[in-house]
VODOLUM-27890 format. One record per residue: residue number from 1; residue in one letter; y, x, z of N, C-alpha, C, CB in turn. Coordinates in steps of 0.1 Angstrom, whole numbers, plus 2048, in hexadecimal, padded with zeros to 3 digits. Glycine has a CB too. Example, Ala and Ser with C-alpha at 12.3 -4.5 7.8 and 13.67 -1.06 7.14 Angstrom:
REM VODOLUM-27890
ZALUM  num  residuo  n_yy  n_xx  n_zz  ca_yy  ca_xx  ca_zz  c_yy  c_xx  c_zz  cb_yy  cb_xx  cb_zz
ZALUM    1        a   7C7   884   84E    7D3    87B    84E   7DF   884   84E    7D3    871    85A
ZALUM    2        s   7EA   880   847    7F5    889    847   800   881   84F    7FA    88D    839
//
This chain:
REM VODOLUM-27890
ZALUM  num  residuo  n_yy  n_xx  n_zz  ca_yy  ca_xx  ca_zz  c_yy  c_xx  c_zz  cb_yy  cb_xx  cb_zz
ZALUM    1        x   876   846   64E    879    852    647   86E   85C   64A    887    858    64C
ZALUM    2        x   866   863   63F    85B    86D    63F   869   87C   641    84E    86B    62D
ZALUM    3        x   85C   884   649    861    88F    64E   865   894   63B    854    899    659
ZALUM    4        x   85D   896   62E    85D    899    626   868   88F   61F    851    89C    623
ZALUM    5        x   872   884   623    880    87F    61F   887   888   62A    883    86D    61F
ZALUM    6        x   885   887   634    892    892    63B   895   89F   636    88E    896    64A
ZALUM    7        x   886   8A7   62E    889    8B6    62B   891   8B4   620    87C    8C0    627
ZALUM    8        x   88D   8A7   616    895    8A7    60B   8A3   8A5   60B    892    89F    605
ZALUM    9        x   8A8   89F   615    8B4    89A    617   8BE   8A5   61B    8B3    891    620
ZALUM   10        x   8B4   8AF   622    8BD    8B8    626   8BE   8C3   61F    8BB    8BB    632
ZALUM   11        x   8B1   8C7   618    8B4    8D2    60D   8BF   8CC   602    8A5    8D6    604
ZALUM   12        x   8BE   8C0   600    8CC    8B9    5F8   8DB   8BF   5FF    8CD    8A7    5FB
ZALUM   13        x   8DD   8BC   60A    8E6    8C7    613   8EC   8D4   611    8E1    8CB    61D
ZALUM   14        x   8E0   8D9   612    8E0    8E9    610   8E2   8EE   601    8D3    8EF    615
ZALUM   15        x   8DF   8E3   5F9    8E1    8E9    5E9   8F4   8E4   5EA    8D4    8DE    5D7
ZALUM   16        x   8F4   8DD   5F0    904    8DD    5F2   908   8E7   5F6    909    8D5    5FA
ZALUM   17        x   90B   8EB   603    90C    8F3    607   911   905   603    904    8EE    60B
ZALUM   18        x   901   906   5F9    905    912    5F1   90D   913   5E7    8FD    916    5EC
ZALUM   19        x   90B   906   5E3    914    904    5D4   923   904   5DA    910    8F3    5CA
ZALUM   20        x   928   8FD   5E8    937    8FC    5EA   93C   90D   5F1    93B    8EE    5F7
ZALUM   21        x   930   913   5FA    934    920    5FD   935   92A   5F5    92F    925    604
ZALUM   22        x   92E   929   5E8    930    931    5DD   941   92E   5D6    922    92D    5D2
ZALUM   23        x   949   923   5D3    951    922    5D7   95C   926   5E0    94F    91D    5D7
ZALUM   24        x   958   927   5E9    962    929    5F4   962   939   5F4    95E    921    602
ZALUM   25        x   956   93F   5F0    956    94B    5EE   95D   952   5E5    94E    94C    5ED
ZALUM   26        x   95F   949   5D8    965    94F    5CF   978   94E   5D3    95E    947    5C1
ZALUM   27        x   97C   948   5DA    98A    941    5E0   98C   94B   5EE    988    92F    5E4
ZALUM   28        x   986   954   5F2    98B    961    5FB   987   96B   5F7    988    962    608
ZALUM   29        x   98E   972   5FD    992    983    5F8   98B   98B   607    9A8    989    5F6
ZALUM   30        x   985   993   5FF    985    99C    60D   98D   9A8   612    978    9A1    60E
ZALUM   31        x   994   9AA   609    9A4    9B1    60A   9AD   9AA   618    9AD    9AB    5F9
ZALUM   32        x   9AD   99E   613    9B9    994    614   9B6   98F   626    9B7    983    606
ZALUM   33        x   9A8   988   622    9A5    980    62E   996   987   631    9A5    96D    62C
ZALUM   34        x   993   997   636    985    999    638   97B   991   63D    984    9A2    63E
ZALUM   35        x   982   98A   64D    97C    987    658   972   978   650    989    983    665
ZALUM   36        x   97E   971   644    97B    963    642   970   966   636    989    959    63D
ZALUM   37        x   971   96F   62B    967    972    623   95F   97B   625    96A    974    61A
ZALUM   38        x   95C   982   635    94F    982    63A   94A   978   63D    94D    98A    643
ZALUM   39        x   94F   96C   646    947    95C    646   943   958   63E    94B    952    649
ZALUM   40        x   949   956   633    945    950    62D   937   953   624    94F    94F    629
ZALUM   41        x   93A   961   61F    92E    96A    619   922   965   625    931    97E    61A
ZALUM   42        x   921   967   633    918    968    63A   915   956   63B    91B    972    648
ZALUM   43        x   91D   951   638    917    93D    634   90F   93D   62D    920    931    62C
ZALUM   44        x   913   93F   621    90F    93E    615   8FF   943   61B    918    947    60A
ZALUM   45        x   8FE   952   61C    8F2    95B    61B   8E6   94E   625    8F5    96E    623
ZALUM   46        x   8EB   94D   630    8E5    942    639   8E0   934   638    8EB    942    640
ZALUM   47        x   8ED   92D   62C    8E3    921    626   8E0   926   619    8EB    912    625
ZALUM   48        x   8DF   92E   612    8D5    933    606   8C5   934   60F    8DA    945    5FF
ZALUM   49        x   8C4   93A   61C    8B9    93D    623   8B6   933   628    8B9    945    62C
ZALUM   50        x   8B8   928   628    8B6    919    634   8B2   912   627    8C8    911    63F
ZALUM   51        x   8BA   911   618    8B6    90E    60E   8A7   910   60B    8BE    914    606
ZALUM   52        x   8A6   921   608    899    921    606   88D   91E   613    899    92E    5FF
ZALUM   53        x   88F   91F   61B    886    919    628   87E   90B   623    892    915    637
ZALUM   54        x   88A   903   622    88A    8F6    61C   881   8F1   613    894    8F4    616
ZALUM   55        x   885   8FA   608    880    8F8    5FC   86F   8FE   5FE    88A    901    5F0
ZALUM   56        x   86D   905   609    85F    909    609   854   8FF   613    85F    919    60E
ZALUM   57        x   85E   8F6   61D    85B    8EC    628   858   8E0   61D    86A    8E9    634
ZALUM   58        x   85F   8DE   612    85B    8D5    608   84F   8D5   5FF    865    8D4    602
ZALUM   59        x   84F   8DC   5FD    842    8E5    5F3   835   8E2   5FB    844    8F8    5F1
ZALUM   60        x   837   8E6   602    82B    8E9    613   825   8D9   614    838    8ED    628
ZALUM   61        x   82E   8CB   612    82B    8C1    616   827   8BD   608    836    8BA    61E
ZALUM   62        x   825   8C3   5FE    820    8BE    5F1   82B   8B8   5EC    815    8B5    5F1
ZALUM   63        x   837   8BA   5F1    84A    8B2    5EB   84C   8BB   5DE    85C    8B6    5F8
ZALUM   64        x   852   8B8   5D4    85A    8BB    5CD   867   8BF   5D0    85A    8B5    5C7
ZALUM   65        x   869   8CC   5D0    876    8C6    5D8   884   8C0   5D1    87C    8D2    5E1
ZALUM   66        x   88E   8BB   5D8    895    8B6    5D0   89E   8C1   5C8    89B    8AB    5D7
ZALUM   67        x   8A4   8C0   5BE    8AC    8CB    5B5   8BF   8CD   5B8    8AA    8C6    5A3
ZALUM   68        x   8C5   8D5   5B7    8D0    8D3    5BA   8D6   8CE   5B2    8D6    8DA    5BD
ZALUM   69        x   8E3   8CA   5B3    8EA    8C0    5AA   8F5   8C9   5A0    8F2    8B3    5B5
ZALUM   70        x   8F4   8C5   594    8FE    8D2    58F   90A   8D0   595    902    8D5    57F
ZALUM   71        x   911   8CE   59A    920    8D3    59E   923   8CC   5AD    92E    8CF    591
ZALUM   72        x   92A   8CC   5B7    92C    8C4    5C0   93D   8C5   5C1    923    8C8    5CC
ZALUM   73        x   945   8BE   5CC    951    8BB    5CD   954   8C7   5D7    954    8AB    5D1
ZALUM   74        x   95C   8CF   5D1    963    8D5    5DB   970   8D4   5DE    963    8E0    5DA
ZALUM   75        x   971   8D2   5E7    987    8D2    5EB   98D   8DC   5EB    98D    8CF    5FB
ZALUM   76        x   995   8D7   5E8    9A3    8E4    5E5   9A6   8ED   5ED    9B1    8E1    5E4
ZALUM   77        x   9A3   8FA   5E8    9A3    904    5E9   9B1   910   5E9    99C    905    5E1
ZALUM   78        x   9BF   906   5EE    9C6    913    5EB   9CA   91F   5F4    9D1    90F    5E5
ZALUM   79        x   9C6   91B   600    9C6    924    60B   9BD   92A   613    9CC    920    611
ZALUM   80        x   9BE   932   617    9B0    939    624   9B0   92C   62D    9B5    94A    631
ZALUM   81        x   9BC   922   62F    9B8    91A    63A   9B0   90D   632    9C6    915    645
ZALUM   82        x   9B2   90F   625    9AA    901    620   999   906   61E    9B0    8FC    60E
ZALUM   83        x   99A   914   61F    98C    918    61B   986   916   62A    98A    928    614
ZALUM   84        x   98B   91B   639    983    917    63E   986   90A   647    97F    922    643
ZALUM   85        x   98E   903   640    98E    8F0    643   980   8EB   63D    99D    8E6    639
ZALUM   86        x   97D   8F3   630    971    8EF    625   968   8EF   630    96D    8F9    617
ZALUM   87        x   965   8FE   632    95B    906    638   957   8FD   644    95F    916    63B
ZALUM   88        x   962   8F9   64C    95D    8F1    658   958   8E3   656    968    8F0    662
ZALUM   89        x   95E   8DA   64C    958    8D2    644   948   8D1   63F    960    8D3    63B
ZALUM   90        x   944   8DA   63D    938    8DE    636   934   8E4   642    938    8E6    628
ZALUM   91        x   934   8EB   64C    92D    8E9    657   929   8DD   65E    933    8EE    65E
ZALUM   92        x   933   8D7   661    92E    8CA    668   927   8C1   660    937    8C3    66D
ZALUM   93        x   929   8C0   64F    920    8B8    64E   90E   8BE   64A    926    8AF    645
ZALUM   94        x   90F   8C9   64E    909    8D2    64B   8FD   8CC   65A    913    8E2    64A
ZALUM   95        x   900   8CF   664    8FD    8CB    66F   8F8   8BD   676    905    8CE    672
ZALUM   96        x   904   8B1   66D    8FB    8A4    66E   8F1   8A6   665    903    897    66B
ZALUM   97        x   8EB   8AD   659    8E2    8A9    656   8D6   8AE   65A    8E3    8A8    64E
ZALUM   98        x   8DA   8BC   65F    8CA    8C2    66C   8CF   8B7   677    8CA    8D8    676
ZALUM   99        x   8D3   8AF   67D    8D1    8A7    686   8CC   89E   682    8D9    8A4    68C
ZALUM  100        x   8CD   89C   676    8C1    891    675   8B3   896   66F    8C6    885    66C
ZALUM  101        x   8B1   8A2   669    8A6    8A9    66B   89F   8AA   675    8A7    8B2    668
ZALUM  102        x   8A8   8AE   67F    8A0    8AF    691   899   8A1   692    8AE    8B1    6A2
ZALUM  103        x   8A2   893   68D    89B    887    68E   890   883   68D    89D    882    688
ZALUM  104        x   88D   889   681    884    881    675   87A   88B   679    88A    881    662
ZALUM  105        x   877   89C   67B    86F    8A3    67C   866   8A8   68C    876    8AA    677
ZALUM  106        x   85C   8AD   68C    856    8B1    698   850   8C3   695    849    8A4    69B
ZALUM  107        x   850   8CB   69C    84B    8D6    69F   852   8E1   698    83E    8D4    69D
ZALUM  108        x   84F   8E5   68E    851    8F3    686   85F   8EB   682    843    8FB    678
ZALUM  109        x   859   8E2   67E    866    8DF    672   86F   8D7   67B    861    8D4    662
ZALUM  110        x   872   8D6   686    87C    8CF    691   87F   8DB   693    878    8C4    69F
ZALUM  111        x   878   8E5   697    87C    8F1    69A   889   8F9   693    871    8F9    699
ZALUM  112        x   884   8F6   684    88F    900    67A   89B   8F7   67B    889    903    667
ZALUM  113        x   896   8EB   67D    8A6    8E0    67D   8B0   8E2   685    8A3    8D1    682
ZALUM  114        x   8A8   8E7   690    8B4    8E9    6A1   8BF   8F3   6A1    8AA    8EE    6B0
ZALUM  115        x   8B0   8FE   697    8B8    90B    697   8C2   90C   68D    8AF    916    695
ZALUM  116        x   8C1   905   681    8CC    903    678   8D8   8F9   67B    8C7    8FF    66C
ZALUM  117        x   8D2   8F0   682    8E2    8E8    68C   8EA   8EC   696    8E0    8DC    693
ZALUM  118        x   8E1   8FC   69B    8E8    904    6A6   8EE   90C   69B    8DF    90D    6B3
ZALUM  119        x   8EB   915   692    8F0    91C    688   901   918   683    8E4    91B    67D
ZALUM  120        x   8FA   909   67C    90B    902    678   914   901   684    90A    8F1    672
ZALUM  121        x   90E   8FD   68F    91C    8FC    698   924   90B   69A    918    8F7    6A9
ZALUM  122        x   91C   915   69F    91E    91F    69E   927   926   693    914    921    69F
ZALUM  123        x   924   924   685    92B    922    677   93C   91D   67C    921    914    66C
ZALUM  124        x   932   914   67C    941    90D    680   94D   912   686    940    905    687
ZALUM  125        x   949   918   690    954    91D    69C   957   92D   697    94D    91E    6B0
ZALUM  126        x   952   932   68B    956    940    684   95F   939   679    949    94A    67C
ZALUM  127        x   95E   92B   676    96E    925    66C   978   921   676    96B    914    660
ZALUM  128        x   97A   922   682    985    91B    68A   987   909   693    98F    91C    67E
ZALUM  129        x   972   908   68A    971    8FC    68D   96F   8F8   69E    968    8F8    685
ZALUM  130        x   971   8EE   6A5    971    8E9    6AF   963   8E6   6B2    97A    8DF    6B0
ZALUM  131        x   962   8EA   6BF    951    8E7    6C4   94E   8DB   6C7    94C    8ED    6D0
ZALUM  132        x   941   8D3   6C2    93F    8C8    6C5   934   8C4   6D0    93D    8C3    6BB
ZALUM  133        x   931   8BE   6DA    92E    8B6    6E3   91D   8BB   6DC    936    8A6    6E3
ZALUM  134        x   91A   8B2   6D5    90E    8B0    6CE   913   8B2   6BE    908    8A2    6D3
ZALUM  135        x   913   8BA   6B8    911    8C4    6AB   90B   8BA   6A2    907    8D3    6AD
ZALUM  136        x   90D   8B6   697    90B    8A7    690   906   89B   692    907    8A8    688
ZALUM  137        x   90D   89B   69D    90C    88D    69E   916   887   69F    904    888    6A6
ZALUM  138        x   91C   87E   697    931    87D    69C   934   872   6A2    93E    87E    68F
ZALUM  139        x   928   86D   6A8    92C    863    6AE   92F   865   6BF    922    858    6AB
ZALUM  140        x   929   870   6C3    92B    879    6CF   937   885   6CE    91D    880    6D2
ZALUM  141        x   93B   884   6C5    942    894    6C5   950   895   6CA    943    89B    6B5
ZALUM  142        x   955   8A1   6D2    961    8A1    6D8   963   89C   6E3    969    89C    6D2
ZALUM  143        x   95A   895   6ED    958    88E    6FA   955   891   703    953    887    6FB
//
């Protein structure tokens, strides 16, 4: 695996990511549930910025980068607790895939990896999610 298949793989991620928090965005109120549709807003804003990072780490290597996909799967949405069941969902896998960026990469670009797999865990524990051991990797986690 070339450092320029890991950036791709993971800006694949992140065009997820935006496309499901834009979603999840549209599914809270900030009336209703402030606390949860400020997270969410501040997700979103953070993998739109990890997005474009990406997309510029690709470019940089002479990559194309890869394009997002028109639509992705989101799960059902009918409650604040399904939005941030989603939200923690899409953290963590959010997270195995900078863990395997930290893999595949060395220096600047291991650098932005670490900091965006500390970011998602972090994410995480603003949806209610449980802390893990080692932050995507789930073959360690909870131990």
């Amino acid at each position: 695996m070339t450092e320029l298949d890991a950036l791709q793989t993971t800006l694949a991620g992140e065009h997820a990511a935006v496309y499901v928090y834009g979603a999840l965005g549209g599914r809270t109120s900030a009336s209703a549930t402030p606390l949860l549709a400020t997270n969410v807003t501040e997700a979103y804003t953070a993998h739109r910025t990890r997005r474009d990072l990406l997309t510029a780490a690709v470019i940089d290597l002479d990559g194309e980068p890869v394009a997002a996909e028109a639509a992705y799967d989101v799960p059902r949405l009918d409650s604040p607790r399904d939005v941030e069941r989603a939200a923690v969902d899409l953290e963590r896998a959010c997270a195995a895939t900078y863990a395997y960026l930290v893999a595949n990469t060395a220096g600047g670009g291991r650098r932005l990896a670490v900091a965006a797999l500390n970011d998602a865990a972090v994410r995480e524990l603003a949806f209610r999610g449980t802390p893990e051991t080692f932050p995507g990797l789930d073959e360690y986690t909870d131990r």
